[in-house]
C-alpha positions as CSV (number, residue, x, y, z in Angstrom):
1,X,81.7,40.5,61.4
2,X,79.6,37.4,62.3
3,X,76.2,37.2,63.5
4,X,76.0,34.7,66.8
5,X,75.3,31.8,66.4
6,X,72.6,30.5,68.2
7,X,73.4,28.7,71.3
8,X,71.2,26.8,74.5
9,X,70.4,29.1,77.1
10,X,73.4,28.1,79.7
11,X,71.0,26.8,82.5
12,X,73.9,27.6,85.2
13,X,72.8,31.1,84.9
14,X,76.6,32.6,84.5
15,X,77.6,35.2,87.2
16,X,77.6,39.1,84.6
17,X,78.1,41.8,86.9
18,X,77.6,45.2,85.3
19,X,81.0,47.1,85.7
20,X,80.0,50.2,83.1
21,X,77.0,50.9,81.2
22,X,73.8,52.6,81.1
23,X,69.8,52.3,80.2
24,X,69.1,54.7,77.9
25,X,64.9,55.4,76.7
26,X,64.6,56.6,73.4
27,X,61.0,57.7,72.2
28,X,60.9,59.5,68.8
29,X,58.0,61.8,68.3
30,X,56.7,63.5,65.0
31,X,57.3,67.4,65.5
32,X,57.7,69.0,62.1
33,X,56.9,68.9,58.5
34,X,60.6,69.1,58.3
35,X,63.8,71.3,59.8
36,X,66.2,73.5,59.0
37,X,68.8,72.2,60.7
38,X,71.0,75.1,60.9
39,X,68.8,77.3,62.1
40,X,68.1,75.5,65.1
41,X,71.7,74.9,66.1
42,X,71.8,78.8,65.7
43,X,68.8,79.2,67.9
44,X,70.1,76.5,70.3
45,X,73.3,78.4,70.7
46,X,72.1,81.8,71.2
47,X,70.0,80.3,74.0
48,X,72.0,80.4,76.9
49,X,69.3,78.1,79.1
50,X,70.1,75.5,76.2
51,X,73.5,76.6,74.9
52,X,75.4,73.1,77.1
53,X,75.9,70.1,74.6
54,X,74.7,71.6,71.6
55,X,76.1,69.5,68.4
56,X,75.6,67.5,65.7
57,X,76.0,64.2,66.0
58,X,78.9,62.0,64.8
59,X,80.3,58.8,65.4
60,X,82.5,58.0,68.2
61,X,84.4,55.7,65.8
62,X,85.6,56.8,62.6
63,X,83.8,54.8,59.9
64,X,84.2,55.7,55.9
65,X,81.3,53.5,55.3
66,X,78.5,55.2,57.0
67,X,77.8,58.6,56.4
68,X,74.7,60.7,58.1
69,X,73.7,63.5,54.9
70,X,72.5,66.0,57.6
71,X,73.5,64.8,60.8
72,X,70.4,65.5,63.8
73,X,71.4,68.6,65.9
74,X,71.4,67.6,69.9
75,X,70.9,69.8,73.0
76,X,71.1,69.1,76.6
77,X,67.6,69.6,78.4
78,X,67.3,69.7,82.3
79,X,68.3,66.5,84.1
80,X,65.4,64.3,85.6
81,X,65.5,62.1,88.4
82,X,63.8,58.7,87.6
83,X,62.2,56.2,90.6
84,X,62.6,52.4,88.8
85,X,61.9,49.9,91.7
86,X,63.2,50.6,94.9
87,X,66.5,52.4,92.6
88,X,66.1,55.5,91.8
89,X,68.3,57.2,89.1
90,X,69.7,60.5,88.0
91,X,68.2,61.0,84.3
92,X,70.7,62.7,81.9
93,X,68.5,64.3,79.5
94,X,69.2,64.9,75.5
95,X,67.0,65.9,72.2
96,X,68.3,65.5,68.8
97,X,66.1,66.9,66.1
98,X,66.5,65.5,62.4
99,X,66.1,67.8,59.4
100,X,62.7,65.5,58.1
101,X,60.6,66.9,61.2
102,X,61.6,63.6,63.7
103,X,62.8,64.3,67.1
104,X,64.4,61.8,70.0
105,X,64.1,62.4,73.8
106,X,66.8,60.1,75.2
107,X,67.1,59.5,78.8
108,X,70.3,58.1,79.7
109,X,70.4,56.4,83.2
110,X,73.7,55.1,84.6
111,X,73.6,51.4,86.0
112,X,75.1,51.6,89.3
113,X,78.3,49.5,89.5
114,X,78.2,46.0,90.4
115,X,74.3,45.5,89.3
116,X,74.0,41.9,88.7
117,X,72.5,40.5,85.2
118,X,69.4,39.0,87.1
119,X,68.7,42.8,88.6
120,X,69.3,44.3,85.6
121,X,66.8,42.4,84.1
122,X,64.0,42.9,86.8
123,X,64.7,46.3,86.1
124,X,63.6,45.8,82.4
125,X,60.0,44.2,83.5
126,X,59.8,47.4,85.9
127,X,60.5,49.3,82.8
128,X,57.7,47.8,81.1
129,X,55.2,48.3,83.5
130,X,52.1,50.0,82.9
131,X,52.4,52.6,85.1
132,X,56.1,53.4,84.0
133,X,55.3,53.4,80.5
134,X,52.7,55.6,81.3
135,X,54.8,58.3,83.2
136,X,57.4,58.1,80.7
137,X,55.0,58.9,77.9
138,X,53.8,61.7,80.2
139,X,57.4,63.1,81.3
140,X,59.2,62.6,77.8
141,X,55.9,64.4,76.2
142,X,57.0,67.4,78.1
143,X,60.7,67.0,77.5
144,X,59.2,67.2,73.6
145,X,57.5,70.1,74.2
146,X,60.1,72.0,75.6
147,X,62.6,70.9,72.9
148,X,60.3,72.2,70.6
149,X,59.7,75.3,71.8
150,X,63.7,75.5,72.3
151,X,64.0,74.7,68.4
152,X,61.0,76.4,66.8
153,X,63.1,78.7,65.3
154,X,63.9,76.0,62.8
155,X,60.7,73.9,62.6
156,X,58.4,74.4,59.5
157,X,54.9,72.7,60.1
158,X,55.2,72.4,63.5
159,X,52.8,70.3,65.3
160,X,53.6,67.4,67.6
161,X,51.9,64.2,66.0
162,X,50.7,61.4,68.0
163,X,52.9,58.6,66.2
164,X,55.2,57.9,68.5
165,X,58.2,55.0,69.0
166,X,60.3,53.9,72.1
167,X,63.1,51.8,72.4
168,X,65.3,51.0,75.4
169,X,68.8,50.1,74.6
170,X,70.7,48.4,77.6
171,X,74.4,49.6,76.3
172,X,77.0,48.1,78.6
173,X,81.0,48.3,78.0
174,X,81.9,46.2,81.1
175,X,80.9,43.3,82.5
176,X,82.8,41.1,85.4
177,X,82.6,37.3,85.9
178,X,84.1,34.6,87.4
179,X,84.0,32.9,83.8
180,X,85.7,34.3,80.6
181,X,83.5,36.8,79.1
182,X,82.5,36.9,75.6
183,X,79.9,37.3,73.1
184,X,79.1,33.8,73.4
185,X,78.2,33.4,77.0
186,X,76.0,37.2,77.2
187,X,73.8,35.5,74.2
188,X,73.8,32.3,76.1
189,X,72.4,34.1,79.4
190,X,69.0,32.9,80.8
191,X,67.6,35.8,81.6
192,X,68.5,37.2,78.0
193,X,65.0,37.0,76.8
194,X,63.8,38.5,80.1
195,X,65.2,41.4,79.9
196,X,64.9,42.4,75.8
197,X,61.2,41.5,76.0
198,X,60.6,43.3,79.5
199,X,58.5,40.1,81.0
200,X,59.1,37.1,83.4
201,X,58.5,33.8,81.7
202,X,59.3,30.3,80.7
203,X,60.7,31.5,77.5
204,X,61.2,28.6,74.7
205,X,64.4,27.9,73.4
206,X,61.9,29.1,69.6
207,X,61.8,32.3,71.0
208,X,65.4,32.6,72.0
209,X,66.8,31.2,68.5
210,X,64.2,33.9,67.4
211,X,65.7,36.3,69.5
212,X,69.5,35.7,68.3
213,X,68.4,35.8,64.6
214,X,69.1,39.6,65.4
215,X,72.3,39.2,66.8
216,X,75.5,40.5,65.4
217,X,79.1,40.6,66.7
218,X,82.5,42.4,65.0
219,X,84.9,40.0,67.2
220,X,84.3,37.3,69.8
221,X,83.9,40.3,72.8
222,X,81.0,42.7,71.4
223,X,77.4,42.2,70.8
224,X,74.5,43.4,69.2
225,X,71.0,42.3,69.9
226,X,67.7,44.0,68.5
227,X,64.2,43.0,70.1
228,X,60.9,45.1,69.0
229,X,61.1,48.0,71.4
230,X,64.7,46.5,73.7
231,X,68.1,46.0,72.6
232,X,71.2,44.7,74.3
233,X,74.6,46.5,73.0
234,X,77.7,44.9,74.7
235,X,81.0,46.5,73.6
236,X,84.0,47.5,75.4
237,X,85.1,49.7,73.1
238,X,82.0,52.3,73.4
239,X,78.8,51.5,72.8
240,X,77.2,54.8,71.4
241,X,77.5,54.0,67.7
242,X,75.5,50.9,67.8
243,X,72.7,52.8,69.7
244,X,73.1,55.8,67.2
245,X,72.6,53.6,64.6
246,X,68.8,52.0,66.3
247,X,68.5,55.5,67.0
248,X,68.4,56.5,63.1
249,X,66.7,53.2,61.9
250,X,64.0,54.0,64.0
251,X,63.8,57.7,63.4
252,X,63.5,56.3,60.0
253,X,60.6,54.2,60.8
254,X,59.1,56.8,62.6
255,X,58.5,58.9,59.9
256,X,57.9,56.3,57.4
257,X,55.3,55.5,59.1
258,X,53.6,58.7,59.0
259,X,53.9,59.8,55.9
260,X,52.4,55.8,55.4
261,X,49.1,57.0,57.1
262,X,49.2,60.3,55.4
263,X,48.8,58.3,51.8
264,X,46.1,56.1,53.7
265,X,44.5,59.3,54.0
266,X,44.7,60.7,51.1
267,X,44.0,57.6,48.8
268,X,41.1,57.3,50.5
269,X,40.2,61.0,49.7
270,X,40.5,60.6,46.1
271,X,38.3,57.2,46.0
272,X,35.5,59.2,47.5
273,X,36.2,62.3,45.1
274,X,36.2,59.6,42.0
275,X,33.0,58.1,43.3
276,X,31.3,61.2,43.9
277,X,32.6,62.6,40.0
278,X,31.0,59.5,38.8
279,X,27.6,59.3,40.5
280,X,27.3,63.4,39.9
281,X,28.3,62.7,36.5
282,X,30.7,65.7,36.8
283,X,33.6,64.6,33.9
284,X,34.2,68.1,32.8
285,X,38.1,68.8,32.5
286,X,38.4,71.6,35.1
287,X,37.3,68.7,37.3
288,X,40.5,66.4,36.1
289,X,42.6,69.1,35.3
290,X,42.0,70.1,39.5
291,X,42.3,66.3,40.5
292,X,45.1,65.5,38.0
293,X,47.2,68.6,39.6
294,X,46.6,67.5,43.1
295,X,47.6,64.1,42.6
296,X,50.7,64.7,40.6
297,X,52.0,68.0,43.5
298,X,51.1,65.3,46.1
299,X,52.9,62.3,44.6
300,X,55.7,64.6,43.7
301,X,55.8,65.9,47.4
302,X,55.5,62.7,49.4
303,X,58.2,61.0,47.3
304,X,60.8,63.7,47.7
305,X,60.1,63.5,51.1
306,X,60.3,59.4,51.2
307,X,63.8,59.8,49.7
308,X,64.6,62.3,51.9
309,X,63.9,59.8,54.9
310,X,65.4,57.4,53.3
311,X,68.7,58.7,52.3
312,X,69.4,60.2,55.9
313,X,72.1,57.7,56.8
314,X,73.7,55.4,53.7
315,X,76.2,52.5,54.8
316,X,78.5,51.8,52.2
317,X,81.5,49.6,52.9
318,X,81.1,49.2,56.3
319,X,79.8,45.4,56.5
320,X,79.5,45.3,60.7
321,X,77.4,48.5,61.1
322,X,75.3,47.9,57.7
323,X,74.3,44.8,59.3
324,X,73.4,46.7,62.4
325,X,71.5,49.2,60.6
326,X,69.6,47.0,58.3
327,X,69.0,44.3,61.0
328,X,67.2,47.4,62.9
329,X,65.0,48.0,60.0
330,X,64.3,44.4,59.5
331,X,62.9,44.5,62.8
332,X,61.4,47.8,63.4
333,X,59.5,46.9,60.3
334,X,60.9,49.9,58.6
335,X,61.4,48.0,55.2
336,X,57.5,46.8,55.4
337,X,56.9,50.2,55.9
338,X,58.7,51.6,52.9
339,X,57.4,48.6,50.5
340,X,54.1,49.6,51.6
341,X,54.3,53.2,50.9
342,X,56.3,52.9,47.3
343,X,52.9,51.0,46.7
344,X,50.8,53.6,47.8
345,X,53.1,56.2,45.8
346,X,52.6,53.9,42.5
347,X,49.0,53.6,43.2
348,X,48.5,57.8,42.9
349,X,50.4,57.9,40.1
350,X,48.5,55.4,38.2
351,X,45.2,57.1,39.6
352,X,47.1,60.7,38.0
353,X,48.5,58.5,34.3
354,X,44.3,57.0,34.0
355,X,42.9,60.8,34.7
356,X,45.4,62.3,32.1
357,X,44.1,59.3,29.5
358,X,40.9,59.9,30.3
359,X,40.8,63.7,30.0
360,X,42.8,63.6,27.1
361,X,40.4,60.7,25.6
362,X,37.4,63.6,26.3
363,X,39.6,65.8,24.6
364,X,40.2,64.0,21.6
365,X,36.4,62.8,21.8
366,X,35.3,66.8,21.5
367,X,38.1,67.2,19.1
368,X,36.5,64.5,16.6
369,X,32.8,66.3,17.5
370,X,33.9,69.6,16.3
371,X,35.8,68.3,13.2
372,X,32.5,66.6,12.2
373,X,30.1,69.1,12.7
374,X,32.5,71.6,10.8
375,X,32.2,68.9,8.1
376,X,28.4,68.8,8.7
377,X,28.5,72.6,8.5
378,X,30.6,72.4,5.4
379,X,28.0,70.0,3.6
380,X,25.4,71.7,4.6
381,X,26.2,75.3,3.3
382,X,27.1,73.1,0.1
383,X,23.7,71.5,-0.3
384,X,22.1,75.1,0.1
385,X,24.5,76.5,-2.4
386,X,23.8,73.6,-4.5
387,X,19.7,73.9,-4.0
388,X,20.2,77.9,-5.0
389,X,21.7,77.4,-8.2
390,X,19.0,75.0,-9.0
391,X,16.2,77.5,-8.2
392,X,17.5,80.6,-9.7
């Protein structure tokens, strides 16, 4: 497994005609607390509207070295037909819900045979148009909400967040040229930049190095590139685990990121409680005790959750698709995400270790007041002892 190296964009513009492959939109939405997983494949099933291509998901290759601890359940949702340009494309519609409360629409839109590379990627800057990304949000929305209401059997918290993320993965397993096709000369393509970043420019050759930073490759006729929001997967061989892989990575991210704001929120909360204990002078230990036991079922809470995220697909031994798989988070910003969050996690527990020194400090503190005015109480019952004898 090699990552590509980086080479000049071939200004001759190489003839790729697209033999095989399809677009497929991914957006990710935040629909549960979490899910029970089974439950909903029970509910999907018994649903004969949404019984067609109910599963779990799985690799199309076997791999020893990547293993998914609760694999997402999918379901088939009604097909969609999709106007891009002057093309306009059957929509194969799929959910996959994941057991920590994310869910994927995917729309999978077949290329038609024999679309040129250059179309392909005037395709992409249609894609990224305002007014598609607009009615995708709108149409995938309701794809959500129907999922959900086709799951909720199985959903605990449910609620359909505003955090959102999209990616569109151009996944192609043929290509036809005049010219020998490998890794080498799709990375090398002109209009490479074009269509992972969804705009028509003079792109530098900076940007394109910074492109192909993110490029990986398991022999010298596959490829794997990961923009921001666009990926290119070229593989003969099948392209689906590669995009299953982005797919988890940014599920992942997804909810990383929302439990991130949740901690925002609530750190936030507990400054203001702290400020308003200490201008109110309110120190009592029912206060600490209440704030102490907040903090530590919170903390406790979001970091089982965190792991729980974080532990939904481990690669091992497998060194191509770990490089895939961390690559993605690299550049969904996943890992930021998780530092970030770990910080926040370590900043309520310090919060909870200073209220249990300081409540135990009062404790001690009324401790010590009580043994002394016992030992006042003691000395003074001896000095009127004492002054009795001396006046009898």
């Amino acid at each position: 497994m090699d990552t590509i190296p980086v080479l000049e964009a071939d200004t001759t513009a190489p003839l790729l005609i697209v033999e095989s492959g399809q677009i497929l939109l991914f957006r990710l939405f935040d629909v549960a607390d979490r899910a029970d997983l089974a439950a909903v494949e029970r509910q999907l099933r018994a649903d004969a509207s949404s019984r067609e291509g109910v599963g779990r998901l799985r690799l199309q290759r076997q791999r020893d070295g990547v293993v998914f601890t609760n694999p997402p359940v999918s379901a088939r949702l009604a097909d969609r037909s999709l106007l891009v340009g002057s093309t306009e494309f059957a929509v194969r519609v799929v959910a996959r819900m994941y057991d920590f409360g994310a869910m994927t629409i995917l729309w999978s839109l077949a290329i038609p045979f024999g679309t040129p590379f250059d179309e392909l990627a005037d395709l992409s800057v249609e894609l990224e148009s305002e007014p598609m990304r607009i009615a995708l949000q709108r149409l995938m929305g309701e794809d959500a909400e129907h999922a959900v209401e086709a799951m909720h059997a199985g959903l605990v918290g449910k609620n359909i967040h505003e955090s959102q993320e999209t990616l569109t993965v151009y996944a192609i397993q043929g290509f036809s040229s005049p010219d020998q096709i490998d890794a080498a000369r799709v990375a090398a393509h002109p209009l490479l930049p074009t269509l992972l970043l969804g705009e028509h420019d003079e792109f530098s050759e900076q940007l394109r190095t910074e492109l192909l930073r993110s490029s990986y490759s398991y022999s010298t006729n596959d490829l794997v590139v990961i923009g921001y929001d666009q990926a290119l997967v070229f593989d003969p061989d099948g392209t689906e685990d590669a995009t299953n892989l982005l797919e988890f990575a940014l599920a992942q991210m997804l909810e990383l990121a929302y439990y991130d704001s949740q901690l925002d929120a609530r750190i936030d909360r507990m400054h203001r409680q702290l400020s308003q204990r200490r201008t109110t002078g309110r120190k009592s230990n029912k206060n600490y005790d209440e704030l102490r036991r907040d903090l530590l079922t919170e903390h406790l809470a979001f970091s089982e959750v965190i792991e729980k995220v974080g532990a939904a697909v481990k690669v091992t031994e497998d060194l191509y698709y770990a490089a895939i798989y961390r690559g993605a988070m690299r550049v969904f910003r996943a890992n930021e995400v998780a530092e970030a969050t770990q910080h926040k996690l370590e900043v309520m527990y310090r919060t909870y270790s200073m209220l249990s020194d300081e409540a135990d400090a009062n404790t001690s503190h009324r401790l010590e007041l009580i043994v002394i005015v016992l030992i006042l109480i003691e000395v003074l019952y001896g000095t009127i002892d004492v002054v009795e004898r001396l006046f009898v």
